[in-house]
N, C-alpha and C positions, 0 to 999 in steps of 0.2 A: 601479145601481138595480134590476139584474136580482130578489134578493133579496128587496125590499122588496114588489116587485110582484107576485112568485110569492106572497107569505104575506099579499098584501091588505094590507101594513103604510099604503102609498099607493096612490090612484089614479095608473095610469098617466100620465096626465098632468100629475096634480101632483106624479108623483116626476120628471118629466125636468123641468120648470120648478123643482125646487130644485135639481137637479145642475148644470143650468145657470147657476144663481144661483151657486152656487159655485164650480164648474169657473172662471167671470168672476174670482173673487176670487184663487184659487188660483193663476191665472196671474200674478199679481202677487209671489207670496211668494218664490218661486225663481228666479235664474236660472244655476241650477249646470248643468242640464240642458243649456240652450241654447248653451253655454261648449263643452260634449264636442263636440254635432253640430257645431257650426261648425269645432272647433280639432283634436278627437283623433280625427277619423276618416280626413280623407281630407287632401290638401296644399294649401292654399286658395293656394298659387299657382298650380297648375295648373286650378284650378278658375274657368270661362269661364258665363257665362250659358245659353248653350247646355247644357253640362254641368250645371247645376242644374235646367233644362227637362227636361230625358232624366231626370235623377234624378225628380224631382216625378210624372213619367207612371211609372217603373216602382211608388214607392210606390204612387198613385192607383190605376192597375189592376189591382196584385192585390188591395188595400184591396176595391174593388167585386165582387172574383171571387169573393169570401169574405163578403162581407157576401152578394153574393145567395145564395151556399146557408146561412146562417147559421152561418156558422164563425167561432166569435170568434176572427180570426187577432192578429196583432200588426201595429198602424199602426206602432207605433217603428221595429221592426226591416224592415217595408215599405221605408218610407224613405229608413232605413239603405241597404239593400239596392239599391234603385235609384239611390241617389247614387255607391255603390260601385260599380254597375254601369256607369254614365257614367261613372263616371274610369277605370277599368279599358279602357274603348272607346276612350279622350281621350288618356289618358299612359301606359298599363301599369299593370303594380306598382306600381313607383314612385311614381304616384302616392296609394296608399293608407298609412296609417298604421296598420299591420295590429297591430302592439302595441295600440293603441287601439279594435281592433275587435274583438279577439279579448276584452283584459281589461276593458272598460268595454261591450259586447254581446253578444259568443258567450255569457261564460261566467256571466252574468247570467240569460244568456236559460234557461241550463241548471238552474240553480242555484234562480233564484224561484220557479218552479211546485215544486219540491219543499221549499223551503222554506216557502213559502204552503200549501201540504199538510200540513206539521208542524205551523205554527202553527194553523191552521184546526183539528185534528184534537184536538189537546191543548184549545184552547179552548171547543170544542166538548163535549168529554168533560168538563171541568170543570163549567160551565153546567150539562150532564143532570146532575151528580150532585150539584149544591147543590140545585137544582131539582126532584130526583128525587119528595121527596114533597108538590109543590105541585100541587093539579090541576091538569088540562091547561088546561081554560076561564080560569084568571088566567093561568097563563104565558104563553098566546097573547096574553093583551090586554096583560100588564105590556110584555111584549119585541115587539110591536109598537112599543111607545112608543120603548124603547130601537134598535128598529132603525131608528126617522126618524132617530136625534141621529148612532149608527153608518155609515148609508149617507148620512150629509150629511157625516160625517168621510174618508170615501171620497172623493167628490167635489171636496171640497176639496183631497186629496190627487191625486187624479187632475190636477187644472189645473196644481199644481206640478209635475209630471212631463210631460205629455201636448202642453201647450200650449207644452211650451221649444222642443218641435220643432221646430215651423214658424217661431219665433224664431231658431232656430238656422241652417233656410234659407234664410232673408229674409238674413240679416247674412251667410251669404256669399254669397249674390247681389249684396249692396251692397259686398264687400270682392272683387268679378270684377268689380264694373262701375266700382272705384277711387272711390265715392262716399263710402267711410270707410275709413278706414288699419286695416290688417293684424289692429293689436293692438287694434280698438276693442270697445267693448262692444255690448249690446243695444238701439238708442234708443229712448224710449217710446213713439214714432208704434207702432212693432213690436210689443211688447209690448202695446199697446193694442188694437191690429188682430187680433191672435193672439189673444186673451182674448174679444172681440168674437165672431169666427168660432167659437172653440169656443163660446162655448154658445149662439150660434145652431144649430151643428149636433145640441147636446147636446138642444137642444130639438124639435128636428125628430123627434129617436127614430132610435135604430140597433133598432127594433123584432124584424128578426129576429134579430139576435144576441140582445137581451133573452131571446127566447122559448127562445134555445138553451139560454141560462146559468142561466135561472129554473127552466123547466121538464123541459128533455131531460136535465138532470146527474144529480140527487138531485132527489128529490119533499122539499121544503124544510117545514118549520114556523119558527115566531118566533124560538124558542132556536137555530136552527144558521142564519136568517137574518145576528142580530145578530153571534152568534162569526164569522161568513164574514165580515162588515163589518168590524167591528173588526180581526181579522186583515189582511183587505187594504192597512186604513189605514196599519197601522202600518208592517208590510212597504215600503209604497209613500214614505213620508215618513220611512224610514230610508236608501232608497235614493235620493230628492231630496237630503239632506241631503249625501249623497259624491259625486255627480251620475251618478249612474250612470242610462247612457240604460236605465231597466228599461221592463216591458209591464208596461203595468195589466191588461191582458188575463190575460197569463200569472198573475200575481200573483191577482187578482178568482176566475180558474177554478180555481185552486190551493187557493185559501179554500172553495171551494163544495166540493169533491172531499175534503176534508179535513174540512168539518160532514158529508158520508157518513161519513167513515170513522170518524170521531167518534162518530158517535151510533148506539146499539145498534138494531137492525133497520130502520136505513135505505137504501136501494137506490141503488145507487150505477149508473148506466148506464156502464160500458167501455167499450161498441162506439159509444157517444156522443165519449168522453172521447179513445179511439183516435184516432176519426177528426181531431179537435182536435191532436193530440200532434203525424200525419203532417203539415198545416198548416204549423205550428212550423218542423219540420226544413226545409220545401223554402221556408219566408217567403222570407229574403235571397236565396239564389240565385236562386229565381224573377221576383220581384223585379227583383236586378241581371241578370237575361238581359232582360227588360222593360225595365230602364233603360239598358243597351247597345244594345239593337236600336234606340229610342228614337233615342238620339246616331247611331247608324249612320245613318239615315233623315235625320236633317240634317243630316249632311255631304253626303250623296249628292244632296240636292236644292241644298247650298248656298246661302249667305247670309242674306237674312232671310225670305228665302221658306222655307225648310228649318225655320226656329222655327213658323210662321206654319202648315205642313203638318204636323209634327207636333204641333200644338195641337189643329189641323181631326183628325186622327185620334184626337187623345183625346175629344174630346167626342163623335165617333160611337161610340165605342168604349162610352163611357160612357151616351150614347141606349140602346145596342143590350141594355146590360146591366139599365138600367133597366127597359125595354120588359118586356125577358124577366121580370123581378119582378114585375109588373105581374098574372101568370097565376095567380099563387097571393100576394096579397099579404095582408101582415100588417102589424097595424099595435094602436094602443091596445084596438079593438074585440073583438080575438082572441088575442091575445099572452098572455091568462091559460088558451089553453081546452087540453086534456084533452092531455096526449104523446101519441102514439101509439106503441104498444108497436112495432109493426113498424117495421123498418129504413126509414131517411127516406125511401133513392130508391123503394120498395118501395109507401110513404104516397104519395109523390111521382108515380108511377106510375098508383096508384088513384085518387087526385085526377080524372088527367087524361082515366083512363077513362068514369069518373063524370059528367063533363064533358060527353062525347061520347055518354053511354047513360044519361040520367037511370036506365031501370029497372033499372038493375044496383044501387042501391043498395037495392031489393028482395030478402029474403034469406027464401029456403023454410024454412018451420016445419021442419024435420026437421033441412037445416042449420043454424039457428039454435040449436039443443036440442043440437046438436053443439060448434058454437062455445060 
């Protein structure tokens, strides 16, 4: 919904309560997604409840690390990554399924932001040149329209992908704790519960990611909101359909990056997109070094006190991160307001000064006439 909200197509809150609406539904349409994580990543015999705990904490916290500087990282490959990381602690090698991580994740992960860039980018340059001689005033109001029906095709898309995940955890958590055989499927308690929690969470607002996607990429209009939509959609429910565990992230920021490149004298921010890209590369590792340290932590305390300890460590973990957002928070109020041309940590910085010296945002006539 980042898109939508950049170009005023919705209010922010009435675009996360349709995403959410959707997101609910979409969890329903696919469970190809949910098949991969449970079956073609790691060896669900080796895999103990414990190891799905340690997995879950290395997703969870780098998920948080990235949400607080607003970096749309990828939850998929989070996940991935952490669960990898615990089996790796648990059994070795051995126990991963690295065919299945490599061809159904790595190369996925590689491949859809640059393919979501092509198609964003083509689509985008079509759009300006059908449109080329309609004034600006109707294209903003027509492709508004079209960008609700667009970023609600997203959405919908996204829950067929997004939501298999945690589906996919739950059933082998229940296939380590022998409550359903090997070969079972997904039951609908799970899919239910999964569908539920997203779009509660969808409704909550991942605010600062919004504000990254909307505003710090490309300064957006209607026509490269809706091409980025549409794009995404498609991308994303091509890749539900062969169950490939993809990132709506990668894919979504792939689309945006690609209506810049698409459209003539649009400003595409790099040192934005860069820092997004670094993200990417270190997700899974980071990740599975978080979901290894994780399982280390409960063997070392043993038993059920060891699940129990590192629970108690993720939710402080998670207070602590919270907390910290709390200093510069963002949310529906301000998620529309102005980039800041200067580098984040640099804004980030000024903030804090600012904070601490109200009159420094006091700025002498002479340097002003200079800025």
């Amino acid at each position: 919904m980042a898109t939508s909200i950049a170009t005023r197509a919705l209010k922010p809150k009435q675009a996360v309560l349709l995403s959410a609406s959707l997101n609910l539904v979409g969890a329903f349409l696919s469970l190809a997604v949910a098949a991969t994580i449970a079956k073609g990543i790691v060896d669900a015999g080796v895999v103990t409840l414990d190891v799905v705990l340690a997995g879950l904490v290395g997703g969870i916290v780098w998920n948080l690390v990235t949400w607080l500087f607003g970096i749309p990282s990828s939850s998929s490959h989070a996940l991935i990554g952490g669960v990898v990381g615990a089996v790796l602690a648990a059994a070795g090698t051995g126990g991963v399924q690295w065919a299945g991580v490599v061809g159904k994740v790595l190369i996925p992960a590689l491949v859809a932001p640059l393919v979501a860039i092509l198609v964003g980018s083509v689509a985008t340059w079509l759009v300006a040149r059908i449109t080329r001689d309609v004034p600006q005033e109707t294209n903003d109001r027509l492709f508004r329209w079209g960008q609700i029906g667009s970023a609600s095709l997203v959405s919908l898309a996204h829950g067929t992908n997004d939501a298999q995940k945690s589906m996919g955890i739950i059933l082998l958590a229940l296939i380590a704790a022998g409550a359903v055989p090997a070969d079972s499927g997904v039951p609908f308690w799970v899919i239910l519960s999964c569908a539920l929690v997203m779009a509660i969470g969808t409704y909550l607002g991942g605010w600062r990611v919004i504000r990254t996607l909307g505003k710090g990429l490309v300064e957006l209009e209607s026509r490269q909101g809706m091409a980025a939509e549409t794009s995404s959609a498609a991308v994303i429910l091509l890749s539900s359909h062969f169950g490939y565990s993809l990132s709506t992230t990668h894919v979504a920021t792939g689309s945006i990056l690609g209506s810049g490149v698409g459209m003539r004298g649009a400003q595409v921010r790099w040192s934005v997109a860069g820092r997004m890209f670094l993200a990417w590369l270190i997700t899974v590792p980071a990740a599975a070094v978080v979901g290894a340290a994780a399982y280390g932590l409960d063997v070392l305390v043993g038993g059920t006190a060891g699940s129990y300890v590192v629970f108690a460590a993720l939710v402080v973990i998670a207070w602590v991160i919270w907390a910290w957002s709390r200093r510069h928070p963002v949310g529906h109020h301000n998620v529309n307001d102005d980039w800041e041309p200067a580098d984040d940590n640099e804004s980030i910085l000024a903030e804090s000064v600012v904070d601490h010296d109200p009159s420094l945002m006091t700025v002498p006539a002479d340097r002003e006439r200079e800025l």
